[in-house]
C-alpha positions in Angstrom: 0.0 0.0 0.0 1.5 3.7 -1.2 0.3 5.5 1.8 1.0 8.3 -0.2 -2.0 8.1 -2.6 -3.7 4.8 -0.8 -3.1 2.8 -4.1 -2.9 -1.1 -3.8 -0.1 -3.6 -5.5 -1.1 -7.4 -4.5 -0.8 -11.1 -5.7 -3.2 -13.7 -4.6 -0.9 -16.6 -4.6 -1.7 -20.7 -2.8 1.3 -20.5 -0.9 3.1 -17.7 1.6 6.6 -19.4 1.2 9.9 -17.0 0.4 9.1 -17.9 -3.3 6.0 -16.2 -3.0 7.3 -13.4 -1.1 10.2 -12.5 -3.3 7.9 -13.0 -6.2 5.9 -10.2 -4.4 8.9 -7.8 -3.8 9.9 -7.8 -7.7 6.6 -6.6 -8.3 6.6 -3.8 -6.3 10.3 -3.1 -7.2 9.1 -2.9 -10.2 5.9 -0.9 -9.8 8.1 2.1 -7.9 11.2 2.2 -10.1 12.2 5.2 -9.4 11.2 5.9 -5.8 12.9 5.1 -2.6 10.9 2.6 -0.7 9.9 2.1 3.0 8.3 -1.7 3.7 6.8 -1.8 7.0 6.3 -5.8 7.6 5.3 -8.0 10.0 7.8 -10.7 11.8 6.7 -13.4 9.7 9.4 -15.7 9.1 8.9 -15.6 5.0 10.0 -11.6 5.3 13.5 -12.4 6.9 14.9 -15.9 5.0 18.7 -15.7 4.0 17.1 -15.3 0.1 15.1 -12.0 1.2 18.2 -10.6 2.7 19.9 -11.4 0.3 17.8 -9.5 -2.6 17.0 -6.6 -0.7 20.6 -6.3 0.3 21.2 -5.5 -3.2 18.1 -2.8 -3.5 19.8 0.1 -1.7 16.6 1.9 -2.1 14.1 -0.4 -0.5 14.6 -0.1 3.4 12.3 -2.6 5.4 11.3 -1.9 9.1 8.9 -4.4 11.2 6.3 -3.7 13.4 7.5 -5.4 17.3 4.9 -8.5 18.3 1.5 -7.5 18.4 2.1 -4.5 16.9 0.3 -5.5 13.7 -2.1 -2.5 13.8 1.1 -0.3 13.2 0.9 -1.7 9.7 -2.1 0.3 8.0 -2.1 -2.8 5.1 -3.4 -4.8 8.1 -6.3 -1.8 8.5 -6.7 -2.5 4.9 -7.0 -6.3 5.1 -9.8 -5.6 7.6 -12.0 -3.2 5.3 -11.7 -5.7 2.6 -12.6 -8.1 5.0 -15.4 -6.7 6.2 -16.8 -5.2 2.8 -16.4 -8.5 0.5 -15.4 -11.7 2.1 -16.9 -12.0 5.5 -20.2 -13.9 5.5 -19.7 -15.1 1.9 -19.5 -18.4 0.9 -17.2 -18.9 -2.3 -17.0 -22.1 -4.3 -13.9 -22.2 -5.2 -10.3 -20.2 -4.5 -10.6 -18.8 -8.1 -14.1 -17.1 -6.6 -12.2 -15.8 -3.6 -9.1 -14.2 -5.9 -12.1 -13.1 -8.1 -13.4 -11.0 -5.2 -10.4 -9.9 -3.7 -9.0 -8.4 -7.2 -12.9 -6.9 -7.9 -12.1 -5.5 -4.4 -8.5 -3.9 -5.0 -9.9 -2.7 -8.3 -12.3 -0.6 -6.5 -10.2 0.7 -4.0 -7.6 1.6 -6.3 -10.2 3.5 -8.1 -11.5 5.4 -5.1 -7.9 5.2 -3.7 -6.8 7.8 -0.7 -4.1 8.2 1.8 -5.2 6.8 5.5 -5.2 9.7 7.6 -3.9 8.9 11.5 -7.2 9.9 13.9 -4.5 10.2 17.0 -1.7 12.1 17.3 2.0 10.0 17.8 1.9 10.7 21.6 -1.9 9.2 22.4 -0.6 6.3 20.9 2.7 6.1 22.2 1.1 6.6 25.5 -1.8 4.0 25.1 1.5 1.3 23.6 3.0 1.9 27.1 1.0 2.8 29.4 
């Protein structure tokens, strides 16, 4: 997620292995060309493999920084996952995973369409001060 504009990138792929992952980071490497880049991730073990390090270790302009355990609501694609939740997949029964890719790409379609930046309701110190209270 650009959280510049609010604009979307994604793959829907059957597996979250580093395959997949680094399939995923050549996309958006090549989506932002030109642009300096700032991946906020979770701690999933896919995100820090040898082979991740490895290729982002040669893409000086991509810097990654991950959230600290439960921290997941510091990552606004997690927000994002939750409105697409809520607005096409929950309380839907789908046939088949090509339904459910269907849906979710009919879904970041539209959002990408109607796209804007998410705008922070609290102020850094609130939520520092609600993180440790």
């Amino acid at each position: 997620m650009n959280l510049y504009t609010g604009e979307v990138t994604g793959e829907c792929k059957p597996e979250h292995r580093r395959q997949e992952f680094l399939s995923f980071l050549r996309q958006v490497d090549r989506a932002y060309l030109d642009q300096e880049l700032h991946l906020v991730m979770d701690n999933y073990a896919t995100h820090k493999t040898q082979q991740v390090k490895d290729w982002l270790k040669n893409r000086p302009k991509i810097s990654v920084h991950f959230t600290p355990a439960s921290g997941s609501w510091l990552n606004l694609v997690e927000v994002w996952f939750g409105i697409i939740d809520r607005q096409a997949i929950e309380r839907v029964t789908f046939t088949s995973v090509k339904d459910l890719n269907a849906k979710i790409w009919t879904s970041v379609s539209g959002w990408n369409q109607r796209k804007h930046p998410f705008v922070w309701t609290k102020t850094a110190e609130q939520v520092l001060a609600k993180a440790n209270p």
